[in-house]
N, C-alpha and C positions, 0 to 999 in steps of 0.2 A: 208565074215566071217573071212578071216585071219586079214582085213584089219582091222577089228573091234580087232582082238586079240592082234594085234602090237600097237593100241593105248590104248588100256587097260592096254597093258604091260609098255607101257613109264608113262601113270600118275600115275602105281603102281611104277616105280621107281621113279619120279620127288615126290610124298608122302616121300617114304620111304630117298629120298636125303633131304626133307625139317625137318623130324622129325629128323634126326643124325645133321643139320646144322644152324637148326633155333630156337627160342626163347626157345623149352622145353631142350635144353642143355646149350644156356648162362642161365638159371634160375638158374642155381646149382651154380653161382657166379656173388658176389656183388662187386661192387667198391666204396669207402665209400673216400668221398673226406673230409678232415678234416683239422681244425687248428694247428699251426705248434706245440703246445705243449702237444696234448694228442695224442702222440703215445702210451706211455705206458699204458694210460687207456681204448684205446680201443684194443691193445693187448690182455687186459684181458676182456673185451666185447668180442670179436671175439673169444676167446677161449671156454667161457663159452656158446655161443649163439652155437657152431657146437656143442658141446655135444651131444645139445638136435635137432640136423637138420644135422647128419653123410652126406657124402656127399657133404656138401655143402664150399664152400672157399669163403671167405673173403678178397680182397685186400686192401692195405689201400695208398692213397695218400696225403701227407702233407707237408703244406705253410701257409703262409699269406693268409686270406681268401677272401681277394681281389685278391689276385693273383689266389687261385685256381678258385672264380668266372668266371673271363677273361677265365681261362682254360679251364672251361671245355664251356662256348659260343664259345671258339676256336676249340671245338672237342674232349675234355679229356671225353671220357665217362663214367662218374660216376653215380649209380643208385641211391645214395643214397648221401646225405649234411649232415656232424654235423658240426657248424660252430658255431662260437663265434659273430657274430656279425648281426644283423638281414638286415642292407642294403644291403648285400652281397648277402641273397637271394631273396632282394626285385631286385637285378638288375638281376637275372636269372628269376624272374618271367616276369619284361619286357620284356628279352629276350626269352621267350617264351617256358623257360624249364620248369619251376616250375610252380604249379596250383595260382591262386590268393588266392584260400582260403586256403595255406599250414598251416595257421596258426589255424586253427582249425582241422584240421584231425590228429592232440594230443595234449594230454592233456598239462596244463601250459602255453599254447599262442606255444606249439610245443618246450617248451624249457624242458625236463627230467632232469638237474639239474644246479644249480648256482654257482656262484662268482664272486668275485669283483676284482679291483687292491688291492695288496699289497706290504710291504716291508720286502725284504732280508737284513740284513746288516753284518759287519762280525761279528767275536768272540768278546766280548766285548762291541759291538758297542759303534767304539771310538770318534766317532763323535757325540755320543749322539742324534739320529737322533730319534726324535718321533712321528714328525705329518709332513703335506704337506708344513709349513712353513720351516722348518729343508733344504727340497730340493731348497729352492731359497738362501740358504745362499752361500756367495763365498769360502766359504772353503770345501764344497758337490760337489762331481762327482755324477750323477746320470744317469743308465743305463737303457733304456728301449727301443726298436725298436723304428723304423720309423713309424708313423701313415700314413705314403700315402702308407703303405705294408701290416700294420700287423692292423689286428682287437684289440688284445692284449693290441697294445699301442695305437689305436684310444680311449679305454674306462680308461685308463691313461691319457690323455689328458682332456678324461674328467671328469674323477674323479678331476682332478686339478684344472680344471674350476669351477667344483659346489662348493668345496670348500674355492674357492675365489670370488663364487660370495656372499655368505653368510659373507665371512670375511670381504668383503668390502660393504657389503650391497646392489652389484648390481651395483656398479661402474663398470660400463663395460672398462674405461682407464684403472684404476686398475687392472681390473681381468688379462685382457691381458699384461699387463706389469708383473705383476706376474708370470703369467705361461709363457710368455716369457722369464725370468731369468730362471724358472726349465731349459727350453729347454735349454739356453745358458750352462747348467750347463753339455749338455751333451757328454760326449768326442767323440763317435761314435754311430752314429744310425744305426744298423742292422737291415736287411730286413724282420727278423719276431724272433716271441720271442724266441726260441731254439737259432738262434745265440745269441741274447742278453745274453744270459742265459753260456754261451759258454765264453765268452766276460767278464764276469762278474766273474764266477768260475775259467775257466780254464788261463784266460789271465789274470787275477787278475786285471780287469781294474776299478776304479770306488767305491764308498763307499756303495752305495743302489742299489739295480736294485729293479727295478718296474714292477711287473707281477703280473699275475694270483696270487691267495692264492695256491691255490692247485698246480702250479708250486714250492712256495716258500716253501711247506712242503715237495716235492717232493726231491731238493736240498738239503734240511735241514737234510733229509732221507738219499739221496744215500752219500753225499762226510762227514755227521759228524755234529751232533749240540754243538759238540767245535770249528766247523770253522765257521757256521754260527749261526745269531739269525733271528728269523723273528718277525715282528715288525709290530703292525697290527695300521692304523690309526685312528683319532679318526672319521671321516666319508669317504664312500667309494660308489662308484656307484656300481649298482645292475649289474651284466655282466652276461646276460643268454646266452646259448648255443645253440639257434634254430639248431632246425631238420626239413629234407623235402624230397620226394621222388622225384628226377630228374624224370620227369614225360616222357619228351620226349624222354629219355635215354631209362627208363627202359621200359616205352610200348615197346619201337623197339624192345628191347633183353626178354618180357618176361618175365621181371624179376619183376613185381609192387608186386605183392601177395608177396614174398619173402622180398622187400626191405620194406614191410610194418611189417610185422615181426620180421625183423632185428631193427627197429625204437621201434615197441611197447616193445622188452624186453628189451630196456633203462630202462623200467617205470615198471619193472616187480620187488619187494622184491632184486631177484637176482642180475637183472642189476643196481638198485639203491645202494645194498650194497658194490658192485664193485667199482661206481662213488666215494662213500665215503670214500673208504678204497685207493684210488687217491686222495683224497683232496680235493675233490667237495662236497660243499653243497645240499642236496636232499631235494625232495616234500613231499617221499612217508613218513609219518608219523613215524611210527613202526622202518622202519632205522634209520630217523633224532636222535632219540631218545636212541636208542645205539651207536652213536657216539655224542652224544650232549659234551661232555666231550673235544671233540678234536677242536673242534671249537669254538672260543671266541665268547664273543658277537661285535657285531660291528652297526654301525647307517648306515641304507642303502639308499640312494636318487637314484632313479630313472629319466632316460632317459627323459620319459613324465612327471614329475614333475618340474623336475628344465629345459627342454630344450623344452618341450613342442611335443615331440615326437621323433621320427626316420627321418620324411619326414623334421622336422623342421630343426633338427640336419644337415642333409645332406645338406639342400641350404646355412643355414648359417654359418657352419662350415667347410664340407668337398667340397665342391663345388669348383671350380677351383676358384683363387682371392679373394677367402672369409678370414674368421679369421684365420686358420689354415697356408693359404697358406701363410699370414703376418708374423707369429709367427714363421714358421719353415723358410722363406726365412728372415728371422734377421739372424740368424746365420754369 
């Protein structure tokens, strides 16, 4: 009888040591690994989402989203991805964090809201910079991270592509000679867009820098639009923002119901009038539509249209020795 009491007694404490130390305590926080330039809008995500979830904390970690991909396959445990570039989490899905079907378990192919490349230039812009031909002339510095770092400037890269493959009608010598002079054009390539951003404002380096739109209105916003103009081109690639529940992460800790939560009030009135009041393009109708006023119109070309997808993209562009590799090893 006692002997019975003393092990009743230990798996009532081995319970009571698992509920104070395992999954129903990591659930009350998330780790949301993210691209290097929406700090401030998920800031205001994470302020707004505790409101209505008291209790719960929100970490936020931010890079190049190749680099945080590597990160977190090296151990960075993050429950949650919003990430600017979709092979980012097609290479955590081979690595066996993320579900294969991430791209359906939300709405939009799992991207809550858009944007393309755009241009910053200064007051006056004296260079008269107007379209993507403007950046190959030799009197243009042009600013925009490192494509083998940053998702940012991989969809720069290929925003510059589609539009020279249309100008040259598909001359593939042409296209690449062209966006090879942008690159030549560029004085420093930092590691993900904040520094570019950084580089460009505060080191006064450079005529254009090349980002996100909702970066470009964001600078336009904090330092003064008598220091800058933004300068939208006449086409632009589509750059969504894929979302996904680190699957392996958060089963361990607990956390999936929560970081599903955390993902669905992206798409929630709230969370989409946040994205837009940042400078991102939204789905949800009814917002699009009271901010329609702040965003120009613009002609958008698509990944799978002009490249024939993501998988295509990656062997023939980002793949070790491919196009990319020629165009930034010119330099």
């Amino acid at each position: 009888m006692k002997r019975l009491f003393l092990i009743g007694a230990a798996l009532s404490a081995l319970a009571a040591s698992l509920s104070a130390t395992g999954p129903a305590q990591a659930a009350d926080t998330l780790l949301n690994a993210s691209y290097d330039v929406a700090r401030e809008v998920f800031a205001a995500e994470n302020e707004a989402f505790i409101k209505s979830h008291p209790g719960v904390t929100i970490d936020q970690s931010h890079g190049g989203t190749s680099k945080q991909a590597r990160a977190i396959a090296e151990g960075l445990e993050a429950d949650v991805v919003t990430f600017n570039q979709v092979t980012d989490i097609d290479f955590l899905v081979k690595q066996g964090f993320v579900s294969e079907n991430w791209k359906s378990e939300f709405p939009n192919n799992a991207s809550p809201f858009y944007s393309f490349p755009s241009f910053l230039v200064r007051a006056g812009n004296p260079k008269g910079i107007k379209d993507w031909d403007d950046l190959a002339r030799d009197d243009v510095k042009v600013v925009f991270p490192n494509p083998k770092t940053s998702g940012n400037a991989r969809y720069t890269y290929l925003a510059a592509t589609a539009y020279a493959k249309e100008k040259f009608a598909g001359d593939e010598a042409k296209v690449e000679e062209f966006v090879t002079k942008i690159f030549d054009n560029v004085p420093v390539f930092d590691t993900g867009g904040r520094a570019a951003t950084t580089t460009f404002v505060e080191r006064e380096i450079g005529d254009v820098i090349i980002t996100f739109e909702a970066e470009t209105k964001a600078i336009a916003k904090q330092y003064g639009t008598d220091k800058f103009a933004q300068v939208v081109p006449s086409v632009s690639l589509l750059a969504e923002f894929p979302v996904a529940i680190v699957d392996k992460v958060a089963e361990k800790k607990g956390s999936v119901e929560l970081a599903k939560s955390y993902l669905d009030f992206l798409y929630t009135p709230e969370g989409q009038t946040i994205a837009a009041e940042f400078g991102h393009r939204v789905h949800d109708e009814a917002v699009a539509a009271k901010f329609k006023d702040q965003f120009p119109e613009i002609r958008l070309v698509t990944v799978e249209d002009v490249f024939g997808g993501w998988s295509k993209v990656s062997a023939e562009h980002f793949a070790e020795g491919t196009i990319l590799d020629r165009i930034y090893g010119s330099r």
